[in-house]
KOLPA-656641 format. One record per residue (C-alpha): residue number from 0; residue in one letter; chain; x, y, z. Coordinates in nm, 4 decimals. Each point is the difference from the previous one (the first is absolute). Example, Ala and Ser with C-alpha at 12.3 -4.5 7.8 and 13.67 -1.06 7.14 Angstrom:
REM KOLPA-656641
seq_type_mol_xx_yy_zz
0_A_A_1.2300_-0.4500_0.7800
1_S_A_0.1370_0.3440_-0.0660
***
This chain:
REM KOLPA-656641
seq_type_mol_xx_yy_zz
0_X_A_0.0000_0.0000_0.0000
1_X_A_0.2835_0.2406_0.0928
2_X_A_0.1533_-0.0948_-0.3344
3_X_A_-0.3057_0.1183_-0.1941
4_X_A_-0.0896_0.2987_0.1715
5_X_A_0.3729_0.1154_-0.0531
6_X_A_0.0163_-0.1170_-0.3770
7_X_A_-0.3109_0.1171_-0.1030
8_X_A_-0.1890_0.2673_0.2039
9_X_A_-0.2307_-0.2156_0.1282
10_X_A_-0.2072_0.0521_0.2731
11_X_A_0.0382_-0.2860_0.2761
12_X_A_-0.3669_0.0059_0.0879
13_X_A_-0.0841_-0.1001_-0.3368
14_X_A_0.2969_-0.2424_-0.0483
15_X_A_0.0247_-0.1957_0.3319
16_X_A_-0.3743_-0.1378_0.0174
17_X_A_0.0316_-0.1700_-0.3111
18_X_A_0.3025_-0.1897_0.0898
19_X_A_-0.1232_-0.1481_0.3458
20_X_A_-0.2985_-0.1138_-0.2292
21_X_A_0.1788_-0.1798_-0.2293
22_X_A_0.2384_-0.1248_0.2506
23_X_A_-0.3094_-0.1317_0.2816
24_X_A_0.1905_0.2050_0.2689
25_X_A_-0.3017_0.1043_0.2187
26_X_A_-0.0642_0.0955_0.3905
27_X_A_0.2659_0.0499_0.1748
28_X_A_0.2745_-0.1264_-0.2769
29_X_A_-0.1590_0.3182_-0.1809
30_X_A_0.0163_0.1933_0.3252
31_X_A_0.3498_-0.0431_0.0121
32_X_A_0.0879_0.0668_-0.3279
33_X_A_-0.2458_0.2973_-0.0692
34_X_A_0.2222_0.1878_0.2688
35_X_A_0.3453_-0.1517_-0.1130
36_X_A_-0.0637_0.2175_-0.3327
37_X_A_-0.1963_0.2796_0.1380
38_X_A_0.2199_0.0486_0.2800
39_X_A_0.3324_-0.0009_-0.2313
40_X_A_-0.1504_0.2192_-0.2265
41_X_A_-0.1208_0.2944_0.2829
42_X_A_0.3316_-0.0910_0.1902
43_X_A_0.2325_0.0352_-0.3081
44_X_A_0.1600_0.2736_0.0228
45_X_A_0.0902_-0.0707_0.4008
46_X_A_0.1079_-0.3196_-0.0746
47_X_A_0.2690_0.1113_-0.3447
48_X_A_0.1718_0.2479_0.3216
49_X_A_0.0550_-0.3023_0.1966
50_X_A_0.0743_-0.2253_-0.2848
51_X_A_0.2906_0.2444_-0.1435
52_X_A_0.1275_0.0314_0.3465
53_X_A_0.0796_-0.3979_0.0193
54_X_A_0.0368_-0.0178_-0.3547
55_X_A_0.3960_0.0035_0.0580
56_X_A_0.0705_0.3297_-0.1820
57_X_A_-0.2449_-0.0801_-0.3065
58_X_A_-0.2572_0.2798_-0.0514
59_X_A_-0.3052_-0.1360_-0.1299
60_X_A_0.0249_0.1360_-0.3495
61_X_A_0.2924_-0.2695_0.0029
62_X_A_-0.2842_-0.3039_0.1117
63_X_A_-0.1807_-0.1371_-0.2380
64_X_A_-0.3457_0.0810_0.0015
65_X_A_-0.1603_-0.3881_0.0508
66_X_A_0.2629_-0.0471_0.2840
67_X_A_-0.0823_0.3365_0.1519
68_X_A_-0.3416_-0.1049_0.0054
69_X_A_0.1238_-0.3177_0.1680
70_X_A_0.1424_0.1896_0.2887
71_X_A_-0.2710_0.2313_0.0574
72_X_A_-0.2593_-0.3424_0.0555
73_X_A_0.3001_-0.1070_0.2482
74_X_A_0.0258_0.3272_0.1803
75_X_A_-0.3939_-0.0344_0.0162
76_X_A_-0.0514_-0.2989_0.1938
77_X_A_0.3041_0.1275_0.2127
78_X_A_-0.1155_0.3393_0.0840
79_X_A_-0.3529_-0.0011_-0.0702
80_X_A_-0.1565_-0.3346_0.0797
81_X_A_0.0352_-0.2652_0.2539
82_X_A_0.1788_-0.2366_-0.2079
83_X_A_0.3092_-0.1687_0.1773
84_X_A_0.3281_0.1315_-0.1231
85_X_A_0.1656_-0.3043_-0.1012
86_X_A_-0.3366_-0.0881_-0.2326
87_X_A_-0.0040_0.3048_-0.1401
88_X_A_0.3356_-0.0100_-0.1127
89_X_A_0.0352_-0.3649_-0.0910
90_X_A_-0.3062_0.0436_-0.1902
91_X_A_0.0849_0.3497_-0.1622
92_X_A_0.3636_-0.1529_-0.0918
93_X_A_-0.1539_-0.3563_-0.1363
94_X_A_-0.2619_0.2181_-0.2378
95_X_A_0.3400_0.1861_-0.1227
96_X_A_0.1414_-0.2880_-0.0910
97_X_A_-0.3013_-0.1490_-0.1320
98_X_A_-0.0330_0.3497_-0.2291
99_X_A_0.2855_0.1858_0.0088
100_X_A_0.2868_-0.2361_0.0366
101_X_A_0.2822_-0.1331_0.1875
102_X_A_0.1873_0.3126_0.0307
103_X_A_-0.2588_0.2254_0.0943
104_X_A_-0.1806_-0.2550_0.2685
105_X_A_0.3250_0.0650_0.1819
106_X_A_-0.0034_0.3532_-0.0210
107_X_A_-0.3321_-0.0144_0.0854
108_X_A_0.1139_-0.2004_0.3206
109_X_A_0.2279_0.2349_0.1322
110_X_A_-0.2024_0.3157_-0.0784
111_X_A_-0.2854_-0.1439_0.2352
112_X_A_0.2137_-0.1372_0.2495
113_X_A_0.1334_0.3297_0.0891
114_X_A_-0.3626_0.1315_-0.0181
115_X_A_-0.0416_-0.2571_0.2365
116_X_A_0.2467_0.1150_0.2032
117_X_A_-0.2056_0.3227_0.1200
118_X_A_-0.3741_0.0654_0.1452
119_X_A_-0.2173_0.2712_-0.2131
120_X_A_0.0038_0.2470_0.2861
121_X_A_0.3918_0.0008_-0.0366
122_X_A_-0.0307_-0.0120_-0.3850
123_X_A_-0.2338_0.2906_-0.0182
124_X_A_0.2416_0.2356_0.2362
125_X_A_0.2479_-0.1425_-0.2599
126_X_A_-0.0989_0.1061_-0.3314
127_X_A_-0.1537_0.3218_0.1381
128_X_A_0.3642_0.1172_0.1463
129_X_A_0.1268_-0.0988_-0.3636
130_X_A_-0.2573_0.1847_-0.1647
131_X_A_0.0498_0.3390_0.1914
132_X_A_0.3197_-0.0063_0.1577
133_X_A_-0.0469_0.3174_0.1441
134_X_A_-0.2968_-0.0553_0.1536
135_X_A_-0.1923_0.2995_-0.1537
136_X_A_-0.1889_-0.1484_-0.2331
137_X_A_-0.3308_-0.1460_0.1369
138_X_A_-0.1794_-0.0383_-0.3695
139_X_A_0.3410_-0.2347_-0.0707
140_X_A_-0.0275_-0.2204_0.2921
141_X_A_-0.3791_-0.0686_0.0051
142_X_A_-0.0120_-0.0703_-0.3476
143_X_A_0.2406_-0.2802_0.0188
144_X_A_-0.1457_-0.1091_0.2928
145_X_A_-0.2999_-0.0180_-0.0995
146_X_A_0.0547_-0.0892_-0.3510
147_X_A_-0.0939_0.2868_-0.1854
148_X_A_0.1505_0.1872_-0.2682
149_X_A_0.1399_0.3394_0.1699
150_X_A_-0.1758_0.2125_-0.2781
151_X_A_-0.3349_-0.1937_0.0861
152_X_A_0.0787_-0.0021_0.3786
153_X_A_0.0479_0.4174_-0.0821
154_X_A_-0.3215_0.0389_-0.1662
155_X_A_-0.1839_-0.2015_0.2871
156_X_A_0.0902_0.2426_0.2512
157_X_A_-0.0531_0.3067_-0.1810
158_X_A_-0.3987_-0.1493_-0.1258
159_X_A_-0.0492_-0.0731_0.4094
160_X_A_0.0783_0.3825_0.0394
161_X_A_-0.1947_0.1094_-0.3031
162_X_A_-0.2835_-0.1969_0.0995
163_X_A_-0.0247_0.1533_0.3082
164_X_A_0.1533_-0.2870_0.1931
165_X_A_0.3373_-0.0029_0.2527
166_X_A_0.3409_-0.0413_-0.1589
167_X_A_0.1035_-0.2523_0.2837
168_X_A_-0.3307_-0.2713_-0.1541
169_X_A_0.2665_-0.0633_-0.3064
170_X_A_0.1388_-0.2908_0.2209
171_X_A_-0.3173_-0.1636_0.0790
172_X_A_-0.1100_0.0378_-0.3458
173_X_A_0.3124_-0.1663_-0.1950
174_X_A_-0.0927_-0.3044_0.2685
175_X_A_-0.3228_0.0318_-0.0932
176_X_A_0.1252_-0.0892_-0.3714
177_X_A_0.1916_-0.2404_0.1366
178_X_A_-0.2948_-0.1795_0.1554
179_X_A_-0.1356_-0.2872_-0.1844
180_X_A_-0.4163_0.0950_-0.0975
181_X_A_-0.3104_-0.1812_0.0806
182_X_A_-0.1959_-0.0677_-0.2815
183_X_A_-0.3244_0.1971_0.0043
184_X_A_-0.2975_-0.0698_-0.1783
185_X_A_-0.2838_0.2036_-0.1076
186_X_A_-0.3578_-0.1089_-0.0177
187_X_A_-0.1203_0.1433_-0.2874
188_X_A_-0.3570_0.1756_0.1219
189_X_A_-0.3243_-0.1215_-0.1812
190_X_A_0.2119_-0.3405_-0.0872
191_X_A_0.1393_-0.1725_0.3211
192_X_A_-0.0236_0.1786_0.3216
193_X_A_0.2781_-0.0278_0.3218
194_X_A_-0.1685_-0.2851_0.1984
195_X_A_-0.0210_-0.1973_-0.3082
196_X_A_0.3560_0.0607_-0.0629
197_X_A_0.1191_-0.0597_0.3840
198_X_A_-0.1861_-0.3446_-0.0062
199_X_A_0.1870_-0.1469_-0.3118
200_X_A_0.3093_0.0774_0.2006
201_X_A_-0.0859_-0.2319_0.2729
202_X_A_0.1433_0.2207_0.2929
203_X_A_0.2931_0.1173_-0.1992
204_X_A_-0.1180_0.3515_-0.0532
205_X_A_-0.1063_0.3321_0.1765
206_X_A_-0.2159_0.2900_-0.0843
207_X_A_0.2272_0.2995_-0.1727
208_X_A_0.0788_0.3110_0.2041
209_X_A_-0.0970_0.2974_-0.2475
210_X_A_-0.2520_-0.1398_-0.3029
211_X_A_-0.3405_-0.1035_0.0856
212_X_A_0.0839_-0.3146_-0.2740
213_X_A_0.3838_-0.0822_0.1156
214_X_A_0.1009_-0.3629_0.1080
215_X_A_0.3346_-0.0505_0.1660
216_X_A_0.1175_-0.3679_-0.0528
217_X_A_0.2280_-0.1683_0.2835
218_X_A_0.0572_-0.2937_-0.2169
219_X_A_-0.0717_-0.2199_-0.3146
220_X_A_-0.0197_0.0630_-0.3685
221_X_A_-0.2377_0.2659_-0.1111
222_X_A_-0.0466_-0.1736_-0.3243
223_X_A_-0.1753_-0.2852_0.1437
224_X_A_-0.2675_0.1980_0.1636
225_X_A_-0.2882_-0.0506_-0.2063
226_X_A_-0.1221_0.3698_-0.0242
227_X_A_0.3514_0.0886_-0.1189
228_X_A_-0.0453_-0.2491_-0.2291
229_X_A_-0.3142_0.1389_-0.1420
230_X_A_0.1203_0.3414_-0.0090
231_X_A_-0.2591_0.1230_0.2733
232_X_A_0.3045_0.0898_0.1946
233_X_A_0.3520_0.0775_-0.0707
234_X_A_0.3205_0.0688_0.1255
235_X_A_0.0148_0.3465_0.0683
236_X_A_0.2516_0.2043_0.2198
237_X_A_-0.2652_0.1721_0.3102
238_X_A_0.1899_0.3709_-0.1248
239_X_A_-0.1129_-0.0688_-0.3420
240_X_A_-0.3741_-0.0683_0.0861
241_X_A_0.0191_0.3377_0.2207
242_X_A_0.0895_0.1894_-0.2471
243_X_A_-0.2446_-0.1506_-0.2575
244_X_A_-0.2974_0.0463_0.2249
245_X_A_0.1285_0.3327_0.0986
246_X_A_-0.0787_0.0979_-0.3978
247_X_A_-0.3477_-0.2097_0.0359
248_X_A_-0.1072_0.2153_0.2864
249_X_A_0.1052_0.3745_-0.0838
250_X_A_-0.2970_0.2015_-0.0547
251_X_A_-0.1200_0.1248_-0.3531
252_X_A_-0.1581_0.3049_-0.1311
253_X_A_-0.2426_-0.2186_-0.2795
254_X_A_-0.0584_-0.3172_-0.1198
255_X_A_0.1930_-0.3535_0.1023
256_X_A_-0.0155_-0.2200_-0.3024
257_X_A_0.3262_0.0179_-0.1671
258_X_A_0.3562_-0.0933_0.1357
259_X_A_0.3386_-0.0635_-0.1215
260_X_A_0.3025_-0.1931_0.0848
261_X_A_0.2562_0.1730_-0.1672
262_X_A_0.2746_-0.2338_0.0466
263_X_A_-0.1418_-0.3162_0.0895
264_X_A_0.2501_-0.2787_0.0086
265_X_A_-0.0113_-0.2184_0.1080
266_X_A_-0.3718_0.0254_0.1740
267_X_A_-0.0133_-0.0063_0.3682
268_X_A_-0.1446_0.3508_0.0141
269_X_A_-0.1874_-0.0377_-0.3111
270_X_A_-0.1595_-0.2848_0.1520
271_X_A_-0.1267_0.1544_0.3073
272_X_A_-0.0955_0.3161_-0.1288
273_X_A_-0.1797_-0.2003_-0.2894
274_X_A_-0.1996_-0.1700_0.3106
275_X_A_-0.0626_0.2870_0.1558
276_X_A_-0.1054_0.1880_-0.3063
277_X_A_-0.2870_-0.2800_-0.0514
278_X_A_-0.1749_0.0679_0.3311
279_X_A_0.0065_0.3382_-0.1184
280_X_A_-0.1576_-0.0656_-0.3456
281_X_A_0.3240_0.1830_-0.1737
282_X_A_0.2384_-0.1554_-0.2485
283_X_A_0.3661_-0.0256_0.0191
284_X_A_0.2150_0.0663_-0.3287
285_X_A_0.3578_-0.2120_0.0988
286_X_A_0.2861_0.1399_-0.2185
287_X_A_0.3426_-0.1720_-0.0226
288_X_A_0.3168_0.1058_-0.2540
289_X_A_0.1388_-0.3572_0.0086
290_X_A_-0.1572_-0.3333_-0.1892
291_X_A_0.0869_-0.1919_0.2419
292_X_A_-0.1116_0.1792_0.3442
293_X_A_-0.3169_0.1251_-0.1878
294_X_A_-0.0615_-0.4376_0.0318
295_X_A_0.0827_-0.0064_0.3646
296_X_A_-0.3009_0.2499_0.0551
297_X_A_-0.2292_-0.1913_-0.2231
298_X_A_0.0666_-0.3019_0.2489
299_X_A_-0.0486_0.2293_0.2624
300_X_A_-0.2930_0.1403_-0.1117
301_X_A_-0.1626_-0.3477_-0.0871
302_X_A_-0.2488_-0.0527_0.3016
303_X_A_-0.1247_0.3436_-0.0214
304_X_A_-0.3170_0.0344_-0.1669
305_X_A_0.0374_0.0764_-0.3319
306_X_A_-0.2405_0.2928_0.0329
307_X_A_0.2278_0.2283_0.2293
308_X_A_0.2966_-0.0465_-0.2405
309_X_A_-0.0329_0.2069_-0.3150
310_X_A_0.3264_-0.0934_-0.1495
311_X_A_0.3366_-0.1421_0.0233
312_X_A_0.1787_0.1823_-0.2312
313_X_A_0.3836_-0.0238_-0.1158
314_X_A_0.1484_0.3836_-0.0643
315_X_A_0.2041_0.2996_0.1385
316_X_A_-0.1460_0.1385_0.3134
317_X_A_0.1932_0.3634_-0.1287
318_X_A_-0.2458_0.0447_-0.2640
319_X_A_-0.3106_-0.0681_0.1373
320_X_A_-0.0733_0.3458_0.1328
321_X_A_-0.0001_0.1360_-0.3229
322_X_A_-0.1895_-0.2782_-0.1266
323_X_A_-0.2027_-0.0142_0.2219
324_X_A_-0.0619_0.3338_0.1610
325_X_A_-0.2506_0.0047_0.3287
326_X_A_-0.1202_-0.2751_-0.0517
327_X_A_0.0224_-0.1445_0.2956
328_X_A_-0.1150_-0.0036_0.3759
329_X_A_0.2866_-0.1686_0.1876
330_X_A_0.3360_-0.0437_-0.1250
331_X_A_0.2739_-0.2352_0.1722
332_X_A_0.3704_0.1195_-0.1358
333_X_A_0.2077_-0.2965_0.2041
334_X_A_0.3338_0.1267_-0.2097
335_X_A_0.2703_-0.2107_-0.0428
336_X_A_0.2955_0.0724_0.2595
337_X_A_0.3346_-0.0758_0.0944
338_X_A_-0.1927_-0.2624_0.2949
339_X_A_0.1851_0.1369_0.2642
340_X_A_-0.3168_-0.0704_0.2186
341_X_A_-0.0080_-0.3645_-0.0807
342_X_A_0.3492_-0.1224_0.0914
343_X_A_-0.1588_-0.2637_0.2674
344_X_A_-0.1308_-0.1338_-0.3089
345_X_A_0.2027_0.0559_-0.2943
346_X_A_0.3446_-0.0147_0.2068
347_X_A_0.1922_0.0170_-0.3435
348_X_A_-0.1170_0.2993_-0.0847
349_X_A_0.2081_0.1779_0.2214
350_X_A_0.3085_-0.1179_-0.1660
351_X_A_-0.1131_0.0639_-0.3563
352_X_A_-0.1226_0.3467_0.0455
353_X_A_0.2286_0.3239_-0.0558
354_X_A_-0.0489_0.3721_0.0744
355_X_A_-0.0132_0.0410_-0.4074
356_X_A_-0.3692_-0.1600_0.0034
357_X_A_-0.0938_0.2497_0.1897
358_X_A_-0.0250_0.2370_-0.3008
359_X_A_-0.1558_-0.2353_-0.2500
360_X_A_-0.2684_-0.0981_0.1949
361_X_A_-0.0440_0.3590_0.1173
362_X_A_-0.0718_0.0747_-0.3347
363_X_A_-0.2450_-0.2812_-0.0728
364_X_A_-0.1741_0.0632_0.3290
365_X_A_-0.0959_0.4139_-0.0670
366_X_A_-0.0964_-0.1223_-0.3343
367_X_A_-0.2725_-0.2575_0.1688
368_X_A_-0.1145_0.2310_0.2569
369_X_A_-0.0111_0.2786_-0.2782
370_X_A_-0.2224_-0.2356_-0.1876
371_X_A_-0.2480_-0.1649_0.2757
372_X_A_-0.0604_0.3886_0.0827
373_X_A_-0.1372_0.0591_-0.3689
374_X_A_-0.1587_-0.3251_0.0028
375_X_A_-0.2492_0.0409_0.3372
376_X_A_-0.2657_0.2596_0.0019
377_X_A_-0.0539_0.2784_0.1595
378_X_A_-0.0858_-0.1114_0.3478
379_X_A_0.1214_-0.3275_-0.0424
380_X_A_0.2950_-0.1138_0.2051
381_X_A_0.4101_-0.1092_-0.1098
382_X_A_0.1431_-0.2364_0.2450
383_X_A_0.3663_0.0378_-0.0687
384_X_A_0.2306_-0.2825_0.1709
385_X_A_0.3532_-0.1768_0.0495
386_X_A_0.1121_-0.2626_0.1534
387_X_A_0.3021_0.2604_0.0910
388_X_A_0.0675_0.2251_0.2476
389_X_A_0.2563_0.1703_-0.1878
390_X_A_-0.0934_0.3611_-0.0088
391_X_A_0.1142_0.0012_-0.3647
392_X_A_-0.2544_-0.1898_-0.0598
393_X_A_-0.2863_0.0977_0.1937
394_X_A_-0.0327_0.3716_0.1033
395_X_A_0.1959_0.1270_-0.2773
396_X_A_-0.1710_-0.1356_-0.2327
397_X_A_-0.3262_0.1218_0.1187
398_X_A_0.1412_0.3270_0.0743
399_X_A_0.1519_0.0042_-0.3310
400_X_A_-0.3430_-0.0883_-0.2306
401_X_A_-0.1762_0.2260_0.2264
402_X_A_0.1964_0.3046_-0.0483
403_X_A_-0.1062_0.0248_-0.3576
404_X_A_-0.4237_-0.0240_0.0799
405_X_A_-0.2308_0.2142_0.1830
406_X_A_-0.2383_-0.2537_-0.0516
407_X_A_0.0741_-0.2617_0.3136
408_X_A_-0.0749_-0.0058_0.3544
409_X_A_0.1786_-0.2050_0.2530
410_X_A_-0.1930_-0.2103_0.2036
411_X_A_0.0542_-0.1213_0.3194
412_X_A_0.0657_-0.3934_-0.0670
413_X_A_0.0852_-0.0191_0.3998
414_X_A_-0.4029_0.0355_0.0485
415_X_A_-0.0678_-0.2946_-0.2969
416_X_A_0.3017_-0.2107_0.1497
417_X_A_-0.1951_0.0346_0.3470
418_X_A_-0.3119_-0.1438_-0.1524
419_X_A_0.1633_-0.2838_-0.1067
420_X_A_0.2270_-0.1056_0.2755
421_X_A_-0.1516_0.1901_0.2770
422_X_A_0.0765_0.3497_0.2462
423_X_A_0.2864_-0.2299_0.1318
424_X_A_0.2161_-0.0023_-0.2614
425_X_A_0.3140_0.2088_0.0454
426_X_A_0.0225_0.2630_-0.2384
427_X_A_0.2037_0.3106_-0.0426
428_X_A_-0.1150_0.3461_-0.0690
429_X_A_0.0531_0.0154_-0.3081
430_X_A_-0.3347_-0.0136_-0.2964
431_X_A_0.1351_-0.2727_-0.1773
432_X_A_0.1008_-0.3366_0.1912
433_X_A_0.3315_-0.2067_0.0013
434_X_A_-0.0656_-0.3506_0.1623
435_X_A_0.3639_-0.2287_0.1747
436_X_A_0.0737_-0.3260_0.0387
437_X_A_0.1346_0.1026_0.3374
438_X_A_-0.2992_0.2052_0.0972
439_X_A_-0.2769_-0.1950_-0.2081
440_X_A_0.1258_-0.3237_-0.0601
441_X_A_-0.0820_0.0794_-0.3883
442_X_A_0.2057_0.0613_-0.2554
443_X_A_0.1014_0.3451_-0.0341
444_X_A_-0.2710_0.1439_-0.1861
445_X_A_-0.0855_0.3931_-0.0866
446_X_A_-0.3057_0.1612_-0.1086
447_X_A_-0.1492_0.3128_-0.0697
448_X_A_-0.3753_0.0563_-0.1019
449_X_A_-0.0426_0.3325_-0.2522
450_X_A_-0.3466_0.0984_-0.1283
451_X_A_-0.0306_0.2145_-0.2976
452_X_A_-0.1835_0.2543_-0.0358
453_X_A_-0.1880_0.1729_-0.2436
***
């Protein structure tokens, strides 16, 4: 799995469930293994400072890539499991020869032996004395500590402040992403409903703490349940329902029959707004740029009666403002991001990612908002969100399409986010709402609500 995510941008949650399929591993065998690769890949970049300190003088740019991966599984199950030392390495060193060779299992042996040698606590005051020798630096140290990038670790602190949070949260947060997620599922209203849900878990599941619809798992595949099966529920993070029935409840000035998903892959929110919008009577219009994610909502999409969808349609969400112009009530503009707010779940991400993206999808993000603004009505509402907290992507971008109309309000999403999840949940003061993993338990999900006006 490490192998493939490496060699070809995959994305482990998408690559790993295959392969314990195919291979029968199940229960706890797929326990195990499920955080042997998740764990390596959130813990990567802690591990490589540990690694190239027992590496004998080799940087890691000098260790080839499948053996690098080799050590980071050992370090693993040394530093981050409860496997016993001399399995972990025996085992780590026997797969090296099995797939690496000879000469590499025993460099592989003597890496993890002095690995060994250590406990993390000692490991951790290690690597963050080598990474700021001076002892100034506190972005530096957490970031190896905690396995972050130090420009990522940098823009986490600064979107706490910006956000309206304290600068001294940014450790509990990068633990936070360090944390390995339940799996939440969302009953999708008018189809399957929470107690429904809860029983087909047999005991293995608990009410969620912010959407009305959220099930937290504490065990077993989701897959197997037999509304997820059927598409009345899904798996659905409980930030991303928020913010999707944050959008459902804002208040209009007119009618409520027309609403649009303006980038909809791959349908978890165009699946419960879709539900939502048939208790309503309204019609949901799911738009989607790629082929292939434009089929992932379809599936989505597939229990929902047929009525309350109005179409699945394949095109660029840029244009449909002008192609569209007001002609809609409710418009969801979930823009593609740099994911920063997902790293629990995508832990890869954080090592593909680079400040440059920041400017591309800047770019592509004004020109969706700019767009879902000309495409809702006067009096209709814009839900604009990221899974980001990065103020680039965010409040600048808001602040940025908004400086050229005189034609949108701000709303307060803090008083639709209350709806949802109830007076309880702790919100800034700002208008528009930034949800944590460390404060939430959510992914780190932003939204602000704008209504145009006439």
């Amino acid at each position: 799995m490490l192998r493939e995510v490496d060699g070809s941008d995959a994305y482990a949650n998408l690559v790993l469930p295959p392969m314990l399929r195919e291979r029968g591993i199940s229960g706890r065998d797929a326990g195990f293994a499920t955080e042997l690769a998740y764990g390596t890949l959130r813990l990567r970049g802690r591990y490589d400072a540990i690694i190239e300190q027992c590496a004998g003088g080799r940087t890691l740019d000098r260790i080839d890539p499948p053996v690098l991966d080799l050590l980071r599984l050992g370090a693993h199950q040394l530093l981050g499991m409860r496997v016993p030392p001399h399995a972990a390495v025996s085992e780590t060193v026997g797969l090296a020869r099995a797939r690496t060779g000879a000469g590499s299992a025993q460099f592989v042996n003597a890496v993890l032996r002095a690995v060994s040698a250590q406990d993390l606590d000692t490991w951790l005051e290690r690597v963050a004395d080598a990474a700021d020798p001076a002892g100034t630096d506190g972005v530096a140290r957490l970031a190896v500590t905690h396995s972050h990038p130090v420009w990522v670790t940098r823009a986490l602190r600064e979107a706490l402040v910006g956000h309206g949070r304290e600068v001294d949260e940014i450790e509990a947060l990068l633990t936070a992403d360090n944390d390995a997620p339940g799996v939440t599922l969302v009953a999708r209203p008018g189809l399957a409903d929470v107690a429904e849900v809860r029983e087909q878990t047999r005991d293995r599941s608990a009410a969620g703490r912010w959407s009305p619809y959220a099930v937290v798992l504490s065990g077993g595949d989701p897959g197997a349940l037999p509304a997820v099966r059927d598409g009345r529920a899904g798996v659905q993070d409980e930030g991303s329902q928020v913010v999707a029935l944050a959008l459902a409840g804002a208040a209009l000035e007119g009618p409520d029959r027309r609403w649009l998903d303006l980038c909809a892959g791959p349908g978890g929110k165009s699946a419960l707004l879709a539900a939502l919008a048939h208790g309503r009577g309204a019609r949901l219009v799911a738009n989607e740029v790629q082929p292939h994610r434009a089929r992932l909502v379809e599936r989505a999409l597939a229990a929902v009666p047929t009525d309350a969808v109005e179409a699945v349609r394949v095109g660029d969400g840029r244009t449909v403002g002008e192609d569209e112009p007001a002609g809609y009530d409710r418009v969801l503009v979930d823009a593609p991001c740099t994911g920063l707010g997902a790293l629990r779940r995508r832990p890869e991400s954080r090592w593909r990612r680079t400040p440059a993206d920041l400017a591309q999808l800047g770019q592509l993000q004004r020109a969706l908002l700019t767009s879902a603004l000309a495409a809702v009505r006067p009096g209709g509402v814009v839900a604009y969100v990221t899974c980001s907290p990065h103020l680039a992507e965010t409040q600048l971008v808001v602040k940025d399409v908004l400086r050229r109309r005189d034609d949108v309000e701000v709303l307060d999403a803090r008083d639709a986010v209350r709806d949802v999840a109830g007076p309880d949940v702790p919100l800034t003061d700002r208008r528009d709402v930034q949800l944590w993993p460390h404060v939430h338990g959510t992914d780190a999900m932003f939204l602000t609500l704008l209504r145009r006006r006439a």
